[in-house]
C-alpha positions as CSV (number, residue, x, y, z in Angstrom):
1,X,-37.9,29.6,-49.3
2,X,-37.6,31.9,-52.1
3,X,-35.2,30.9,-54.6
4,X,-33.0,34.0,-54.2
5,X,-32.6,32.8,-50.7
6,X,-31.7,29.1,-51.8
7,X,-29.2,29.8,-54.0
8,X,-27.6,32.5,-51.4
9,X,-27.3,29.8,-49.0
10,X,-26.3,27.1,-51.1
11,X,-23.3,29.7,-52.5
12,X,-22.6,30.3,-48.9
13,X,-22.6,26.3,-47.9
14,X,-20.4,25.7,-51.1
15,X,-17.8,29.0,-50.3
16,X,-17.6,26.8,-46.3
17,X,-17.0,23.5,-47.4
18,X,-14.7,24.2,-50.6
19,X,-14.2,27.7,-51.0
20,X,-10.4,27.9,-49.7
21,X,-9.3,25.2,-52.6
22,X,-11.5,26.1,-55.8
23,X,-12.8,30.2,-54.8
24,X,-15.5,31.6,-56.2
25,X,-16.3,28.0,-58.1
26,X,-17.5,26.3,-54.5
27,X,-20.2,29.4,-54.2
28,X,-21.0,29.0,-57.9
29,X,-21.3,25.0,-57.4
30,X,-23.1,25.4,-53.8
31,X,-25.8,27.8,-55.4
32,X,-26.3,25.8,-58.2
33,X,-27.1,22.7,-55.9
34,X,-29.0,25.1,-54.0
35,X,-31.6,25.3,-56.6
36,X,-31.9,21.7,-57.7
37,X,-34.7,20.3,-54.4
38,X,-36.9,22.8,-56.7
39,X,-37.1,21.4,-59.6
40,X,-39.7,18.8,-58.3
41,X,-41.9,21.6,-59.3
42,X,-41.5,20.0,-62.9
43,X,-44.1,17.7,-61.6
44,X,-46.9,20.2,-61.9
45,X,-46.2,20.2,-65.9
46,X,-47.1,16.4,-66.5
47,X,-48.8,15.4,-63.0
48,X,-52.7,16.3,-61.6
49,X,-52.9,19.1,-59.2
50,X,-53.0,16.5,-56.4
51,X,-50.0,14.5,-57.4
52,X,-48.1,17.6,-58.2
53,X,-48.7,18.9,-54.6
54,X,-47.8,15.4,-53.0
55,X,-44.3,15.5,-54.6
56,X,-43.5,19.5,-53.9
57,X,-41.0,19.3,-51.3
58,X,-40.8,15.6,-51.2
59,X,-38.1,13.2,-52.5
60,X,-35.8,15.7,-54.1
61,X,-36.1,17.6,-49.9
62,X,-34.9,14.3,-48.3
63,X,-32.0,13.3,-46.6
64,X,-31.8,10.0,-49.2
65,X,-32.2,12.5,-52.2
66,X,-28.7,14.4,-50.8
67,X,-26.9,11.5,-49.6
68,X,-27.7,9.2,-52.8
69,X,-26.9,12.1,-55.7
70,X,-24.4,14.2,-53.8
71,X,-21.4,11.3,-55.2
72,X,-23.4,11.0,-58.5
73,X,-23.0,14.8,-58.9
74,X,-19.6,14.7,-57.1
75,X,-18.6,12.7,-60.1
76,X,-19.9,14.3,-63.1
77,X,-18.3,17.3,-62.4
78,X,-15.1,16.1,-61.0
79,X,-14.9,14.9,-65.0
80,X,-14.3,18.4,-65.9
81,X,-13.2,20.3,-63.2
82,X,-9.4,21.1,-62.4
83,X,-10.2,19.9,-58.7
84,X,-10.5,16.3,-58.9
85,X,-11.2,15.2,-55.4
86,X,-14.5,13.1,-55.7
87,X,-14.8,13.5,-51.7
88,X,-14.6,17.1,-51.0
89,X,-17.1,17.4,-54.4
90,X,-19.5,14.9,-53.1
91,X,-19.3,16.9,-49.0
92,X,-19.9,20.2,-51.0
93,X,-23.3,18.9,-52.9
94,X,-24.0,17.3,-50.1
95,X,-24.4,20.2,-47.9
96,X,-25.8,22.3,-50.8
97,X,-29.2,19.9,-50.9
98,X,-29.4,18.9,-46.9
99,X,-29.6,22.8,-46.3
100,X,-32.1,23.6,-48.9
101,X,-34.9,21.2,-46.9
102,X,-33.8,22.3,-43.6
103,X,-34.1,25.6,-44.2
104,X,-37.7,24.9,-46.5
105,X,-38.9,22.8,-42.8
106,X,-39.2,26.4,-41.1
107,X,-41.4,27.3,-43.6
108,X,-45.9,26.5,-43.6
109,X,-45.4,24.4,-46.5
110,X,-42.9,22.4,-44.7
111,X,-40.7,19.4,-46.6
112,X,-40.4,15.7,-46.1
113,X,-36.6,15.5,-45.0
114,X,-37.2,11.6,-44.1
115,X,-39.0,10.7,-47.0
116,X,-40.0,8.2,-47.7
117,X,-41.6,8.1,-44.3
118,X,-45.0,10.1,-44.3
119,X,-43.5,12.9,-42.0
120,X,-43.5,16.7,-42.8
121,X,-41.9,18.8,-40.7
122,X,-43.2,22.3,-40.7
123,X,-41.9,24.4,-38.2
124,X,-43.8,27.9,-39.1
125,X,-41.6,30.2,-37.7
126,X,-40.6,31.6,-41.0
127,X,-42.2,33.2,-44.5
128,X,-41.0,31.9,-47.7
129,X,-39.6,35.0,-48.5
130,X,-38.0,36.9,-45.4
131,X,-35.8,40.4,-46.3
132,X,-34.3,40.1,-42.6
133,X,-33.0,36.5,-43.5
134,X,-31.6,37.1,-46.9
135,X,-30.1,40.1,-47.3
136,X,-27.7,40.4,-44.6
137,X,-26.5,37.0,-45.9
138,X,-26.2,38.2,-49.2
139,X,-24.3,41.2,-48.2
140,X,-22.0,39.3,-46.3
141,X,-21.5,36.6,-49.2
142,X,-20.6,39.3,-52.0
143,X,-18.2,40.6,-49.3
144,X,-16.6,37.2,-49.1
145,X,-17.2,36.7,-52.9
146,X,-14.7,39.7,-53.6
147,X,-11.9,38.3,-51.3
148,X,-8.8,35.9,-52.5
149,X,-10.2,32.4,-52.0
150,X,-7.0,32.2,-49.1
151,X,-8.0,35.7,-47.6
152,X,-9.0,35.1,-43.5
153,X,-11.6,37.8,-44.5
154,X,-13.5,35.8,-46.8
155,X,-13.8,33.0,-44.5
156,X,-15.0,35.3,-42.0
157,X,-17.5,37.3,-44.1
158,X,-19.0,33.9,-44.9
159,X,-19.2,32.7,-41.5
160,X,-20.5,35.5,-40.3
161,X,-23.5,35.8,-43.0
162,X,-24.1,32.0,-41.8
163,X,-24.2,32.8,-38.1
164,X,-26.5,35.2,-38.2
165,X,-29.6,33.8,-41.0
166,X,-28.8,31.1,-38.9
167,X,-29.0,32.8,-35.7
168,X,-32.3,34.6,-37.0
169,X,-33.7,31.7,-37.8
170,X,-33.4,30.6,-34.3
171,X,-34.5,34.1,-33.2
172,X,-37.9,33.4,-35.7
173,X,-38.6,30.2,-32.9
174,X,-38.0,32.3,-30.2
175,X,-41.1,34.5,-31.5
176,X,-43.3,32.1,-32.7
177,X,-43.6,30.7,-28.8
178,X,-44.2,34.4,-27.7
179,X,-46.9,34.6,-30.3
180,X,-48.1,31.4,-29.3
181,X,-49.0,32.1,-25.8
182,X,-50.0,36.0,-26.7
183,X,-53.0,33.8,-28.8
184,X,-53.6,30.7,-26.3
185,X,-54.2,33.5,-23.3
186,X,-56.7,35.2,-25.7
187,X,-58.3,32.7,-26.3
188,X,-58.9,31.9,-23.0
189,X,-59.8,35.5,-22.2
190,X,-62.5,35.3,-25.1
191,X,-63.8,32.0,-23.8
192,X,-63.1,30.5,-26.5
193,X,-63.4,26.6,-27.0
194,X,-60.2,25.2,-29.2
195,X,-59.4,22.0,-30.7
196,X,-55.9,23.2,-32.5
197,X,-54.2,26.2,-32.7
198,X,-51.2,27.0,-35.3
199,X,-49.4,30.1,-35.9
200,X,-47.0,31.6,-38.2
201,X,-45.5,34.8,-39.5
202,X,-47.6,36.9,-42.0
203,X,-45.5,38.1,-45.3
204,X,-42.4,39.4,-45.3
205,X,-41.6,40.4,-41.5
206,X,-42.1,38.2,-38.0
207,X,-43.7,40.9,-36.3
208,X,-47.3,40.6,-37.8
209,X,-48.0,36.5,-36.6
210,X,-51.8,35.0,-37.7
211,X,-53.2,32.0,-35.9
212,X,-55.5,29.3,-37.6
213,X,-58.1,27.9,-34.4
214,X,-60.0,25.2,-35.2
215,X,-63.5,24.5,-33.6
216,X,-66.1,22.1,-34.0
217,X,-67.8,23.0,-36.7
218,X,-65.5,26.5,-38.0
219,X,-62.0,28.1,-38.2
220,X,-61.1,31.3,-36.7
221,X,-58.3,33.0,-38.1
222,X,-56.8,36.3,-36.2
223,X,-53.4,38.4,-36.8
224,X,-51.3,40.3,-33.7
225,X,-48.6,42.1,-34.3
226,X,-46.4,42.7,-31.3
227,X,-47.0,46.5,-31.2
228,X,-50.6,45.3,-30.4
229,X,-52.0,47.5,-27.2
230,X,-56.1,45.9,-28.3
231,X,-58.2,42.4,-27.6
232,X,-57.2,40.1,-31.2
233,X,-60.2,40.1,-33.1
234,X,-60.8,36.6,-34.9
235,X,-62.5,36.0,-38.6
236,X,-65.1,33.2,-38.3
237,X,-65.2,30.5,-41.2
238,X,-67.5,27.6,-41.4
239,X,-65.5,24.6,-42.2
240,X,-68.9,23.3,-44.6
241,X,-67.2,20.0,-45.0
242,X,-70.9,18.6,-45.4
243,X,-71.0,20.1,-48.5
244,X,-68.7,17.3,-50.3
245,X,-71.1,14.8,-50.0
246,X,-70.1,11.6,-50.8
247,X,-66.8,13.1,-52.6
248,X,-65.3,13.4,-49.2
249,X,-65.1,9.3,-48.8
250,X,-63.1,9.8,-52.6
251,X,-59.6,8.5,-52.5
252,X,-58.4,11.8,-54.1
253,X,-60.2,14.1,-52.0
254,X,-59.1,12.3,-49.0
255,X,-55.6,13.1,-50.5
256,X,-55.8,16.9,-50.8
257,X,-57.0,16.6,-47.3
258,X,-53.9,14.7,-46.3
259,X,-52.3,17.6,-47.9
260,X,-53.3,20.5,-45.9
261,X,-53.7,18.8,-42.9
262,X,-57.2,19.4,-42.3
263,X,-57.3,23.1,-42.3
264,X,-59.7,23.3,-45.0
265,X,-63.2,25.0,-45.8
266,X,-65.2,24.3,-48.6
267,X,-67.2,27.3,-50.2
268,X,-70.0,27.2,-52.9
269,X,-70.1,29.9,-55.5
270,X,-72.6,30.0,-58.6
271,X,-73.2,26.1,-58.2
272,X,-69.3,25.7,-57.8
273,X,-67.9,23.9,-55.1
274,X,-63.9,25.5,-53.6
275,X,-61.7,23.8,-51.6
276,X,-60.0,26.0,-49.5
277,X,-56.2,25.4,-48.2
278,X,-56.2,27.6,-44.8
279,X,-52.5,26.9,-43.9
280,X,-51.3,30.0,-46.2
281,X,-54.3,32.3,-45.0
282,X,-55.8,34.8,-47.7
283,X,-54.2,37.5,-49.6
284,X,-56.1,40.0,-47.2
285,X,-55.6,40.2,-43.2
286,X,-59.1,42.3,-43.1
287,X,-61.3,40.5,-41.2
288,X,-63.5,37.7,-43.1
289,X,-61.2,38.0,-46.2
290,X,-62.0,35.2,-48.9
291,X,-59.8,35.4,-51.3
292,X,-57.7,32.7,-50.3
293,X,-53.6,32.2,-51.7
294,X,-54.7,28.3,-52.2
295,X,-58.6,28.3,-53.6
296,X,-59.2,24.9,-56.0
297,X,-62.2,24.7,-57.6
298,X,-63.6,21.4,-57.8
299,X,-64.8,19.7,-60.5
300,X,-65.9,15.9,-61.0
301,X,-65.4,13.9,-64.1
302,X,-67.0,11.1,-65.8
303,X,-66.2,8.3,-63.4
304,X,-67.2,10.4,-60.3
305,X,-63.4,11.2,-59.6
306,X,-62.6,15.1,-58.2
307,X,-60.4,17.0,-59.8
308,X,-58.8,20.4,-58.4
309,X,-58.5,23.5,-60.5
310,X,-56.2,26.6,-58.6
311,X,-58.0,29.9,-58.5
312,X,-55.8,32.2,-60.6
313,X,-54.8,34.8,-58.5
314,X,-55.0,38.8,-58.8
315,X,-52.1,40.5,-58.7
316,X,-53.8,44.0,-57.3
317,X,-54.4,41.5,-54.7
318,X,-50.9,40.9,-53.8
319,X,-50.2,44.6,-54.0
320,X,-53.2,45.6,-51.7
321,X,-51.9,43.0,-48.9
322,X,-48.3,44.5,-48.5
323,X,-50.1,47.5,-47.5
324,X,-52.2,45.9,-45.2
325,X,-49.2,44.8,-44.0
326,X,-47.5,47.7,-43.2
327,X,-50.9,49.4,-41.4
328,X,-51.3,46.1,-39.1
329,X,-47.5,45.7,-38.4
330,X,-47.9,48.8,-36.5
331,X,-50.7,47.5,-33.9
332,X,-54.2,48.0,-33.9
């Protein structure tokens, strides 16, 4: 999730665990540890594009990462702190990390909570950035913020912010399976021979849910919203996975396959060959789109090893999409 989201829970997790002892400190604290799984995005600074994207969401999202420096934090700042108890500090930052990864698991990207097993968990049922998730919590934590740490109220605006991104969260699920079956019966309606099918919110709302359908030899990718009264109409992309040659039997390559699980297409463009990440769809829902949130460009050096260069993206692009957005949220 967004990091306006992280911190909001994190402040939230800290205000439960330790707000009636230390106040307004436990929120500072919990948002602070809120933030920290993120800074594996250090990584991309000194790492290839390939390593970079294996660590995102790795150790620092694990349970191993919370449980082994939740007592190393718990001690550094029980050094300066009034509130010496090392336990209730090391429960607080505890919390503050586990919640981060669970939270980023609903998410396409997904994180590796039992790293170092190879598991992601990616549950889909939420964007990374989600106004119906956040901001009630964040009204309800600047509500408890402005209470006396010993006030019932501020226990019960935090709870309550909590219970219900929590709740929604659950809510999210409940959609995703409605979505689910409103694309499986489709597709059986449009005869349509499937291998895998995955769905997931588009930006910003869980109304407006796309689906990535792989085939033998393409991907279809469609969008329903649940104001649709029309047949789903479905983009048709050729996964061209001939195209790599001998690169596709390259360690590397084989690696940023790993990474988006397969739903890939390659492209070639003015003698240029792009790897295509389909997980996170295009910044356009109109039909056959190209321009793609994850486009690499791939280049080969010296020794015959790939390397991955991200498309820059275009901002108009981003701007364009939200109001596509707002046009397909309403049905087609």
């Amino acid at each position: 999730m967004d990091s306006l989201t992280q911190i909001v829970l994190g402040a939230a997790v800290g205000e439960a665990v330790l707000g009636r002892k230390i106040g307004n400190k436990a929120m500072l604290y919990g948002a602070i540890a809120g933030t920290i799984p993120d800074l594996d995005i250090i990584s991309s600074f000194f790492a290839d594009k390939v390593t970079a994207l294996e660590i995102h969401r790795g150790f620092t999202h694990s349970i191993f990462f919370s449980a082994l420096f939740a007592p190393i934090a718990a001690f550094i700042v029980s050094q300066f702190e009034a509130y010496k108890n090392k336990k209730d500090w090391s429960w607080l930052f505890f919390w503050a990390f586990i919640t981060h990864p669970l939270l980023d698991a609903q998410t396409t990207w997904g994180t590796q909570l039992f790293w170092p097993l190879d598991i992601r968990l990616a549950f889909k049922n939420i964007f990374v950035i989600d106004p119906l998730y956040t901001l009630p919590f964040l009204v309800f934590l600047i509500l408890a913020m402005r209470q006396k740490k010993t006030s019932k109220k501020r226990r019960f605006y935090n709870n309550c912010g909590l219970i219900i991104s929590s709740s929604y969260l659950i809510f999210t699920l409940i959609l995703k399976w409605i979505s689910y079956q409103t694309y499986t019966k489709e597709l059986a309606a449009q005869n349509i021979q499937y291998i895998e099918i995955e769905t997931k919110p588009t930006p910003l709302n869980t109304i407006l849910w796309t689906a990535n359908v792989e085939t033998d030899n393409a991907f279809l990718i469609g969008h329903a919203s649940f104001f649709d009264q029309n047949s789903i109409n479905f983009s048709r992309y050729p996964k061209n996975h001939h195209l790599l040659g001998d690169l596709i039997n390259h360690p590397k390559m084989k690696r940023m396959i790993a990474i988006s699980k397969g739903w890939y297409i390659i492209n070639k463009e003015k003698n240029n060959l792009y790897f295509n990440d389909l997980r996170f769809g295009a910044l356009s829902i109109k039909p056959n789109a190209t321009n793609f949130v994850f486009k690499y460009k791939i280049d080969v050096d010296d020794n015959g090893t790939p390397f991955f260069i991200e498309e820059p993206k275009n901002k108009q692009d981003g701007q364009k999409l939200l109001s596509e957005l707002w046009l397909r949220i309403k049905g087609n």
